[in-house]
Structure formats: C-alpha cells, structure tokens
One Martini backbone bead per residue (centre of mass of N, CA, C, O) as a GRO file, in nm:
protein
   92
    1UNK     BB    1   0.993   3.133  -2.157
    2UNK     BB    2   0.690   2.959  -2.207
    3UNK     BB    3   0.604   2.649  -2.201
    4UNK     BB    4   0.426   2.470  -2.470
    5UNK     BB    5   0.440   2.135  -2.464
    6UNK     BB    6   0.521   1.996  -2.185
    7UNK     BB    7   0.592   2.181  -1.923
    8UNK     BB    8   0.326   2.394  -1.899
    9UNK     BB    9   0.405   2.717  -1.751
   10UNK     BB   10   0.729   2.664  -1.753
   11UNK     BB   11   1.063   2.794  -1.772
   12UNK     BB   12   1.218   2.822  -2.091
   13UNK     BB   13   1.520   2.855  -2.276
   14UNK     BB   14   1.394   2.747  -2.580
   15UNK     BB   15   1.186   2.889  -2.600
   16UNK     BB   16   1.044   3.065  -2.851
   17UNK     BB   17   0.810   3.167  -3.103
   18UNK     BB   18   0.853   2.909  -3.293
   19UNK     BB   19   0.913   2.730  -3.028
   20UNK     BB   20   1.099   2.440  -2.980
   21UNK     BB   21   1.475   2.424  -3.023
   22UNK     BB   22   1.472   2.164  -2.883
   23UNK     BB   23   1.471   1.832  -3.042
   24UNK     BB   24   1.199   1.870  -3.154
   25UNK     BB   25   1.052   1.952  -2.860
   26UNK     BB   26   1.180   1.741  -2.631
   27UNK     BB   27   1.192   1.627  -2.333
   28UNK     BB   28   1.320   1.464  -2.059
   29UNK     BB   29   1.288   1.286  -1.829
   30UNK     BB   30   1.419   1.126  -1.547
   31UNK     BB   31   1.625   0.970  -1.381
   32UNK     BB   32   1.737   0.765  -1.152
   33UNK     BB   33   1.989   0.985  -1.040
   34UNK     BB   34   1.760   1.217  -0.977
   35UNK     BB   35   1.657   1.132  -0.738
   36UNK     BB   36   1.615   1.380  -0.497
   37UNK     BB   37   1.629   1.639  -0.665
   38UNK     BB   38   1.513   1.972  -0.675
   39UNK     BB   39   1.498   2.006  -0.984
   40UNK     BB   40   1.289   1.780  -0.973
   41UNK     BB   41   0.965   1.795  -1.140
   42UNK     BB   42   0.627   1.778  -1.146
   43UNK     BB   43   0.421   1.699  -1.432
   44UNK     BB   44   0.122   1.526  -1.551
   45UNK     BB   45   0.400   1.364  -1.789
   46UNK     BB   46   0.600   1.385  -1.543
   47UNK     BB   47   0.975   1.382  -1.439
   48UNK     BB   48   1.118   1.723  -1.481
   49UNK     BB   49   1.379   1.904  -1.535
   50UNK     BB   50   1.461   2.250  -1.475
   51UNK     BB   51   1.746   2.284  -1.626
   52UNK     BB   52   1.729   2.019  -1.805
   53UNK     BB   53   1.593   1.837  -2.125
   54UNK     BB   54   1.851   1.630  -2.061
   55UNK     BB   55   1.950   1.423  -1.782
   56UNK     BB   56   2.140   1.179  -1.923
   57UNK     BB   57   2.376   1.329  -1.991
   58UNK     BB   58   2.500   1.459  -1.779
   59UNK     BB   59   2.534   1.161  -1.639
   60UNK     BB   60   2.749   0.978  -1.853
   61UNK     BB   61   3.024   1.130  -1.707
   62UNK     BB   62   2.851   1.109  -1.407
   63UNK     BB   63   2.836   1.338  -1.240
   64UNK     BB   64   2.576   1.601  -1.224
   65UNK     BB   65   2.646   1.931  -1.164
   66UNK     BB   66   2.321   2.023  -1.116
   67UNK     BB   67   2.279   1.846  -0.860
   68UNK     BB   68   2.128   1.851  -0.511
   69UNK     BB   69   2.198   1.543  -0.374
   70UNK     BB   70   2.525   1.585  -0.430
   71UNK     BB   71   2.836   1.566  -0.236
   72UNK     BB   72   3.141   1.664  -0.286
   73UNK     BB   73   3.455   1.565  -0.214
   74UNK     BB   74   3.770   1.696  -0.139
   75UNK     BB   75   4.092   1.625  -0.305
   76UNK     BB   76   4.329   1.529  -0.159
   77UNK     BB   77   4.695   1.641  -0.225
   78UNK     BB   78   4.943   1.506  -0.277
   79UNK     BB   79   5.248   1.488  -0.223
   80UNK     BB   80   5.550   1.548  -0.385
   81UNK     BB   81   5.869   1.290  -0.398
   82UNK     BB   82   6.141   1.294  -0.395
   83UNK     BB   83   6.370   1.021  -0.487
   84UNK     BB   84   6.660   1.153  -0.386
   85UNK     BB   85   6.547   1.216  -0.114
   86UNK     BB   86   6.415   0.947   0.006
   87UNK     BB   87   6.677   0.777  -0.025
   88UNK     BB   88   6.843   0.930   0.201
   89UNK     BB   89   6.616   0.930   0.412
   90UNK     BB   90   6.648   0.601   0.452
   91UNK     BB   91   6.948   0.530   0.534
   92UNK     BB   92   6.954   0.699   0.838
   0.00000   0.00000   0.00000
C-alpha cells in the first residue's frame, strides 16, 4: 500500500488500512553507514530507506544485507590438515 505517515507516495509494506503497523508508524532516517546505498531516497523530511523503516537494526550486528553500495568478497576455505600425517611430512 501506500505510504501515508512519513514517506508520502511510497509502496510501503506496513501500511495496513488502519494506518501503519510498524512501531506506531514511525521510519527513521538513514544512518551515516548508508549514504553511497541506492536503497537510499530523499523525501521533503529527509533520507530514509526504501526496503527497511529502521535501517540502523540492520547496521547493528554487521553489514547491512540490503546495501548496495558494500561487495562482500568470498572468504576461501582454508584447507584443514591432518597433524598425524604433517608431522610425518615434515621429518622427511
């Protein structure tokens, strides 16, 4: 539905017909982690996220998952080596 509360004209998930459902209707701003992030939109009182209405919850324990403006690199697997046969291999 849409947004009547803060972001006025935009597809919100919360928004119900009895108003908005999320945190007695409240968004918040954008933290300073997410400036760069296309998620990001400007709205006459001020920068909030188009996917998340608290976008510091996300920031909290990490990388936000929703950011696009942050690339993960892939962390090679160390290979795990048996001590019985290093020690065997290294005497050698």
């Amino acid at each position: 539905m849409i947004c009547q509360t803060i972001r006025k004209g935009s597809e919100c998930t919360f928004m119900t017909a009895k108003g908005c459902s999320y945190n007695a209707g409240l968004c918040h701003e954008v933290v300073e982690a997410c400036q760069g992030c296309n998620r990001a939109s400007e709205i006459e009182t001020g920068w909030y996220c188009t996917a998340c209405p608290e976008p510091a919850k996300k920031w909290k324990n990490g990388n936000c998952n929703l950011a696009t403006h942050i690339t993960s690199k892939p962390v090679a697997a160390k290979a795990k080596i048996n001590p019985l046969k290093a020690s065997k291999r290294g005497s050698r």
